[in-house]
C-alpha positions as CSV (number, residue, x, y, z in Angstrom):
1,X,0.0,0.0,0.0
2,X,1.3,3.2,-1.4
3,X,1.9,6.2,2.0
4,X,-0.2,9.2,1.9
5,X,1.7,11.7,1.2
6,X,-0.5,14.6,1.0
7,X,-4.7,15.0,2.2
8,X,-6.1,17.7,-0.1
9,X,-9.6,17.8,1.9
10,X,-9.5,18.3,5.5
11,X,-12.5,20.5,7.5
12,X,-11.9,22.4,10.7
13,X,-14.0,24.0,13.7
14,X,-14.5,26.9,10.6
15,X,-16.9,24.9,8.5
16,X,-20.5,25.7,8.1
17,X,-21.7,22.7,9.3
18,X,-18.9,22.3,11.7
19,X,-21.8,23.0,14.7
20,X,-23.4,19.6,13.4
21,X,-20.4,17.5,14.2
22,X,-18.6,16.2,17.2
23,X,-14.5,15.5,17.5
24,X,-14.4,18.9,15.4
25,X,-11.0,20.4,15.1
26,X,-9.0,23.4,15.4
27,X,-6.6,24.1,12.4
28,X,-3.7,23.9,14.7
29,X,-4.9,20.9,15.4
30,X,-5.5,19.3,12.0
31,X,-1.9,20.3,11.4
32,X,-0.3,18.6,14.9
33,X,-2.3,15.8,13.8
34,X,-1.5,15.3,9.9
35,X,2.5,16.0,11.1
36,X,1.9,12.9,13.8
37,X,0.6,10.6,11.0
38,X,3.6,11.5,8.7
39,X,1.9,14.0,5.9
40,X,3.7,16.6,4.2
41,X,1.0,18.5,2.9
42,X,-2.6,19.1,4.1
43,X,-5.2,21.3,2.2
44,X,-7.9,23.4,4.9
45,X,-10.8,23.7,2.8
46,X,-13.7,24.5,5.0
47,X,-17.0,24.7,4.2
48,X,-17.5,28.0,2.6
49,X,-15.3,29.7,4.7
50,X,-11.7,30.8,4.6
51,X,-11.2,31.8,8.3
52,X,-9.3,28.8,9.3
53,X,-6.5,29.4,6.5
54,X,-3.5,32.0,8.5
55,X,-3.9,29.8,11.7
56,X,-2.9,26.6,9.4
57,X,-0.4,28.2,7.5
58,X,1.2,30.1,10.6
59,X,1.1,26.3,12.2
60,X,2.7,24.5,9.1
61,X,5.4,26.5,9.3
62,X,6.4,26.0,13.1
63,X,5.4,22.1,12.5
64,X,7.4,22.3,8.5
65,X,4.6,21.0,6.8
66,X,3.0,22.4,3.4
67,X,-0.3,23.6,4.2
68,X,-3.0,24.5,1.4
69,X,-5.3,27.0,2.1
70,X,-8.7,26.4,0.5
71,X,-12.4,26.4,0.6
72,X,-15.1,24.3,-0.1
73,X,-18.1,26.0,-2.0
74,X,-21.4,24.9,-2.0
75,X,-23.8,25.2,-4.8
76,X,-27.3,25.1,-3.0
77,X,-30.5,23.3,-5.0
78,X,-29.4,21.8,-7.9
79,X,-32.6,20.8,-9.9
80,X,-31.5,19.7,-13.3
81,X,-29.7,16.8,-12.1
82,X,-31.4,16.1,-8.8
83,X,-28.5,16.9,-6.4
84,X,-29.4,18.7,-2.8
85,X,-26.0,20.3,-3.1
86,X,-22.3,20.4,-5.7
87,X,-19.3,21.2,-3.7
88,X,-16.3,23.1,-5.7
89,X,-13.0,22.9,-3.5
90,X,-10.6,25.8,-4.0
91,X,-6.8,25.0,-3.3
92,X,-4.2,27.5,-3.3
93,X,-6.3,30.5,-3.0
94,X,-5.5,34.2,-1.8
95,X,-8.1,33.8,1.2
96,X,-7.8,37.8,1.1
97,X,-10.0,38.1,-2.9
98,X,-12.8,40.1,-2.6
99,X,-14.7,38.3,-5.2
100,X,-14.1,35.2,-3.3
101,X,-15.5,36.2,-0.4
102,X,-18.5,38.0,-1.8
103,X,-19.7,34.4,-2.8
104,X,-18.8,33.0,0.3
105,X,-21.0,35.6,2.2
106,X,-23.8,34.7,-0.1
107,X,-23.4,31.2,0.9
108,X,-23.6,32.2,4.3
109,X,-26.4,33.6,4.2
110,X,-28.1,30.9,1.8
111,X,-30.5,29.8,4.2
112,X,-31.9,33.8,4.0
113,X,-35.5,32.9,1.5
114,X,-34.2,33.8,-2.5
115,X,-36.4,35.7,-4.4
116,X,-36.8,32.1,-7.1
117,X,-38.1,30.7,-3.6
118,X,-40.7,33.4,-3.0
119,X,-41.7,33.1,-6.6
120,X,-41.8,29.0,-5.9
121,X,-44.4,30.1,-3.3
122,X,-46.4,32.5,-5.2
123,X,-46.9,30.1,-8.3
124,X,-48.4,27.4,-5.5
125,X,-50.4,30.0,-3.8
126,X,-52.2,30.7,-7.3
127,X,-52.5,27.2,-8.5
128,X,-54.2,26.2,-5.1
129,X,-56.7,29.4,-5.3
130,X,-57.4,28.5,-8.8
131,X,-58.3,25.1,-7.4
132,X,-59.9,25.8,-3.9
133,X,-60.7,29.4,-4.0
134,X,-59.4,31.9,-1.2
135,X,-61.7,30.5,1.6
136,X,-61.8,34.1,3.7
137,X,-58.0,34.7,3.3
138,X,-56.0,36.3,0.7
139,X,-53.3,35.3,-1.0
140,X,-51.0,37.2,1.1
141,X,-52.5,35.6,3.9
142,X,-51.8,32.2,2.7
143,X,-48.6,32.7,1.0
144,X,-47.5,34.1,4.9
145,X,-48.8,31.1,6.3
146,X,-47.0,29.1,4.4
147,X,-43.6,30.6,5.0
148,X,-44.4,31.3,8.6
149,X,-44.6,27.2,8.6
150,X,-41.1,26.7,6.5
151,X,-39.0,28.6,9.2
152,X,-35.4,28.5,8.3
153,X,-34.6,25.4,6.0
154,X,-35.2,26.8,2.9
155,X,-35.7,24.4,0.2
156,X,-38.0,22.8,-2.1
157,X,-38.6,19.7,-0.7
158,X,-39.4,22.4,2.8
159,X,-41.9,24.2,0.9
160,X,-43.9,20.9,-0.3
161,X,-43.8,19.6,3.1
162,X,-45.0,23.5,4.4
163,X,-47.8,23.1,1.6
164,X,-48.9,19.6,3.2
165,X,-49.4,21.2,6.5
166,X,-51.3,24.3,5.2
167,X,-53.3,22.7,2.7
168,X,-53.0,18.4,2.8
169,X,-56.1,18.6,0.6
170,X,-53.9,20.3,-2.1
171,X,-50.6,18.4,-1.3
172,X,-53.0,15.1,-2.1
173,X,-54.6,16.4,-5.3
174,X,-51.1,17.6,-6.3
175,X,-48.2,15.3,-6.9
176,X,-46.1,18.2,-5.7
177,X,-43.0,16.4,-6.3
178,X,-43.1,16.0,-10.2
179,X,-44.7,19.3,-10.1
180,X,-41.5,21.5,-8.2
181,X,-39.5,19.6,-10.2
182,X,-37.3,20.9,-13.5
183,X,-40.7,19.2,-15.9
184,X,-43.4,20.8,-13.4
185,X,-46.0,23.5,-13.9
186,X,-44.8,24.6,-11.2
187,X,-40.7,25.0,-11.1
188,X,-38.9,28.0,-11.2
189,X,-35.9,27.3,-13.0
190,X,-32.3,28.0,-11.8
191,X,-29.2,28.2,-14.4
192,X,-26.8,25.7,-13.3
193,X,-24.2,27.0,-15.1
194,X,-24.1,29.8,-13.5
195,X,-23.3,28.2,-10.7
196,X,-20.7,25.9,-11.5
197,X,-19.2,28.7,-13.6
198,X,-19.0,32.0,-10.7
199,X,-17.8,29.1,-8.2
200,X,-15.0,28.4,-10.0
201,X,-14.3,32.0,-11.6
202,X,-14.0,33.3,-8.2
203,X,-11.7,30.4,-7.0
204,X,-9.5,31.1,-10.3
205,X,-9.9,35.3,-9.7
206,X,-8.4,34.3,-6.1
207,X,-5.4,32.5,-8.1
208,X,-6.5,29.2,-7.0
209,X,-7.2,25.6,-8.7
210,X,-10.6,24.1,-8.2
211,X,-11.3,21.1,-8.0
212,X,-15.2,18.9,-8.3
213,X,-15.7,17.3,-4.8
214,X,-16.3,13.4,-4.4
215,X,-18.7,13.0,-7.2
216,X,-19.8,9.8,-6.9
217,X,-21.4,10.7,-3.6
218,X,-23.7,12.7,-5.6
219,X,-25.5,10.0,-6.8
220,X,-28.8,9.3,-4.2
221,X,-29.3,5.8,-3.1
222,X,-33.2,6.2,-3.4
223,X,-32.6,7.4,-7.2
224,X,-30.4,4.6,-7.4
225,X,-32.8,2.1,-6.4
226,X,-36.4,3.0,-7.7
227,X,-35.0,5.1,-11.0
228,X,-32.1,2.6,-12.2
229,X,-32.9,-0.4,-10.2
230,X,-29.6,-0.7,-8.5
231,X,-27.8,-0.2,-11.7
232,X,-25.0,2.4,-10.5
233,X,-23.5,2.1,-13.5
234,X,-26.4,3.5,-15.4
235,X,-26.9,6.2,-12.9
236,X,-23.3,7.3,-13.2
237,X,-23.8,7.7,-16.8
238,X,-26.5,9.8,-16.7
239,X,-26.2,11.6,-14.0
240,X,-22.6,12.4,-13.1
241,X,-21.0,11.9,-16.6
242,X,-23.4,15.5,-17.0
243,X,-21.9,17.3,-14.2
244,X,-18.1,15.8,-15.2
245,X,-19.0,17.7,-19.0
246,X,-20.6,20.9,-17.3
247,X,-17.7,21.2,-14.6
248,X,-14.6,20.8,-17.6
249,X,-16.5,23.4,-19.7
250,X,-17.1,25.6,-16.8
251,X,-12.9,25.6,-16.5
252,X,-12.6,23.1,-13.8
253,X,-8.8,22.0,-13.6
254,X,-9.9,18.6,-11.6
255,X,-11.7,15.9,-9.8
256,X,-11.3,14.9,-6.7
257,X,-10.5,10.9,-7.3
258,X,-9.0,9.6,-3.9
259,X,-12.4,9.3,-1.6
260,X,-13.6,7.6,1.4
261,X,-16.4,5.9,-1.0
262,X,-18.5,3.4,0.5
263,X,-18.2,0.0,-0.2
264,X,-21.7,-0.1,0.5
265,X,-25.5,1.9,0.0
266,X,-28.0,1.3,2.2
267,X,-31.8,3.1,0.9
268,X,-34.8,2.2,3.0
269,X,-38.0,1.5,0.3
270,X,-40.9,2.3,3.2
271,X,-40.5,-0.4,5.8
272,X,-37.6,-2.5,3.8
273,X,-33.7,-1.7,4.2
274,X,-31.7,-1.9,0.7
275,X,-28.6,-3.0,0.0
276,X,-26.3,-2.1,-2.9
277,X,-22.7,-3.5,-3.7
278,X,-20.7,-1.3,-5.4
279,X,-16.9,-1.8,-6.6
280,X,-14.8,1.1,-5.2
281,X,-11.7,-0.1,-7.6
282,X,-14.5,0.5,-10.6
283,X,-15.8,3.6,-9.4
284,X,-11.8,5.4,-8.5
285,X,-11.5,3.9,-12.5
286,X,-13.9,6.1,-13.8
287,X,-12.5,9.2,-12.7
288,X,-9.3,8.5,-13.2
289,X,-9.9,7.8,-17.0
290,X,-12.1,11.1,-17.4
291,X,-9.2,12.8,-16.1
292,X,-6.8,11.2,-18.2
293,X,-8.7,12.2,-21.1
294,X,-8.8,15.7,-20.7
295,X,-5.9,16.6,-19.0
296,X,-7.7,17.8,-15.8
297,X,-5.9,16.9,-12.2
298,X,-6.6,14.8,-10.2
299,X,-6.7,15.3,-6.6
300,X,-8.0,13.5,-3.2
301,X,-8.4,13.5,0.7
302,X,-10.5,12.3,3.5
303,X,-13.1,14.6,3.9
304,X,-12.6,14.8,7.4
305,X,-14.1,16.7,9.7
306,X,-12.5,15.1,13.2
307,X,-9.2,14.2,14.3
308,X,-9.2,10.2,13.1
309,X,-9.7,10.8,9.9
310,X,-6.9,13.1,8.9
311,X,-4.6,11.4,6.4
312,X,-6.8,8.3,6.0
313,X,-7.2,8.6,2.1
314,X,-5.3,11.0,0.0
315,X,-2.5,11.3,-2.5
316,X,0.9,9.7,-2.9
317,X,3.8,12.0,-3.3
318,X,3.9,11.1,-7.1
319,X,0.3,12.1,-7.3
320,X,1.0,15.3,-5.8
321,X,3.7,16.7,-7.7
322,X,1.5,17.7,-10.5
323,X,-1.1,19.3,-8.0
324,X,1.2,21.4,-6.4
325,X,2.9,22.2,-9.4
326,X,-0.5,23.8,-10.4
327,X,-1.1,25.7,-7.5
328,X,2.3,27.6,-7.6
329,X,2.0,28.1,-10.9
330,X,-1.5,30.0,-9.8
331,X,-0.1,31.3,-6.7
332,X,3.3,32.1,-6.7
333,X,3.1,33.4,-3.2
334,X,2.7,29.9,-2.5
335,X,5.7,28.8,-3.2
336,X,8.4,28.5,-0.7
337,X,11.4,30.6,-0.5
């Protein structure tokens, strides 16, 4: 077995979800502990944040080990190809770029309700007094009602369930699924692009590389299981092998290939629990061979968020040469003196 030489994903007490999680760590800490383990090179890459980057890099130096500072950005509500979320990592990047951290704020604040979600609302708050009629409230009244009963988690799948509550005569007459969905009457579309492209424009306009997170764990068991029948295979052709095209013609100069995939999926089907087999050694293959094909890095690290994990997956030093190469060549300031 090859050494890990270098973990290009590691989170840190500065991560947006890092309130969720227990065993979190400081980035002193994630650098003591990657030094302990034998790295040479960590990346810091918290969720949509940067704030953890100086502490690592003032700690790599006293503990001499390359430290990477990054970001992970998320790109919320991805409705073309039925993703809750697409994470973008950003390595090498002036943590100090304005237009970096303008998105990151937005991200931040991504859980404020978007105007496409208000319009969302408005388009069900018409269809349902086109069906029911007002019943001695008005529009505003409902459409209040039914954001009073979202509260903070703003999503689709939040405002179906709000709709439920308000009106479960609706919600049964309505398959509100199909209907909020990219084919509905009812969707309010959102460029995809757009997304993938600003993410990775602003990592680039901070002088950074970036680099499509884990994508195989974008595929959802359920979707897995009652669309493709278990056939991941299938599923990874047409529903990653998009993203892969959209991401390279957006200017992304990777994929993240070394991941802590699992060996197994587990989706519950109403009372049943499902099993699905997949071949890690098939699924690394595939990403290996996009890159190959069109020249794009390829990078890789343990996604952890806790001590134990640090240095569990990653690169070899062989790997790394042509990442790091990359990110000096972006960042000169980088580069050691």
């Amino acid at each position: 077995m090859n050494k890990i030489y270098a973990d290009l994903h590691v989170h840190t007490i500065y991560s947006a979800d890092a309130t969720f999680l227990n065993g979190k760590v400081s980035p002193e800490e994630a650098v003591e502990v990657a030094k302990e383990k034998g790295l040479s090179a960590i990346a810091i890459v918290d969720h949509d944040s940067v704030d953890g980057n100086e502490e690592a890099l003032k700690a790599g130096k006293r503990h001499e080990i390359t430290v990477i500072p990054g970001t992970e950005i998320t790109i919320t509500d991805n409705s073309s190809l039925r993703f809750f979320d697409i994470h973008i990592l950003g390595l090498g990047i002036d943590s100090k770029n304005r237009k970096l951290l303008r998105l990151i704020k937005k991200n931040r604040n991504a859980d404020l309700l978007t105007e496409r979600h208000k319009r969302i609302i408005r388009n069900l708050v018409v269809d349902i007094t086109k069906r029911f009629g007002t019943e001695n409230e008005t529009t505003d009244d409902l459409e209040k009602r039914i954001m009073d009963v979202i509260g903070s988690e703003i999503s689709r799948p939040a405002i179906a369930s709000a709709v439920f509550k308000v009106k479960p005569e609706y919600g049964q007459l309505v398959d509100l699924r199909k209907e909020l969905g990219p084919l509905g009457l009812l969707y309010v579309d959102k460029e995809l692009y757009s997304e993938i492209y600003e993410a990775i424009r602003s990592i680039k306009d901070a002088n950074g590389i970036a680099i499509l997170a884990h994508p195989d764990r974008y595929l959802h068991p359920n979707i897995i299981m009652n669309e493709y029948n278990g056939d991941i295979k299938k599923a990874r052709d047409e529903i990653i092998k998009p993203l892969l095209w959209l991401s390279k013609f957006s200017g992304i100069d990777g994929v993240e290939v070394a991941y802590p995939y699992q060996k197994k999926i587990f989706t519950k089907d109403e009372d049943h629990i499902k099993k699905i087999e997949t071949n890690l050694d098939e699924t690394i293959k595939y990403y290996i061979n996009f890159c190959k094909k069109w020249n794009l890095l390829m990078s890789g690290g343990r996604d952890s968020h806790e001590r134990y994990g640090i240095g569990e997956v990653g690169l070899t030093e062989e790997e790394f040469r042509p990442v790091i190469a990359r990110i000096y060549e972006r960042n000169s300031k980088l580069r050691p003196k």
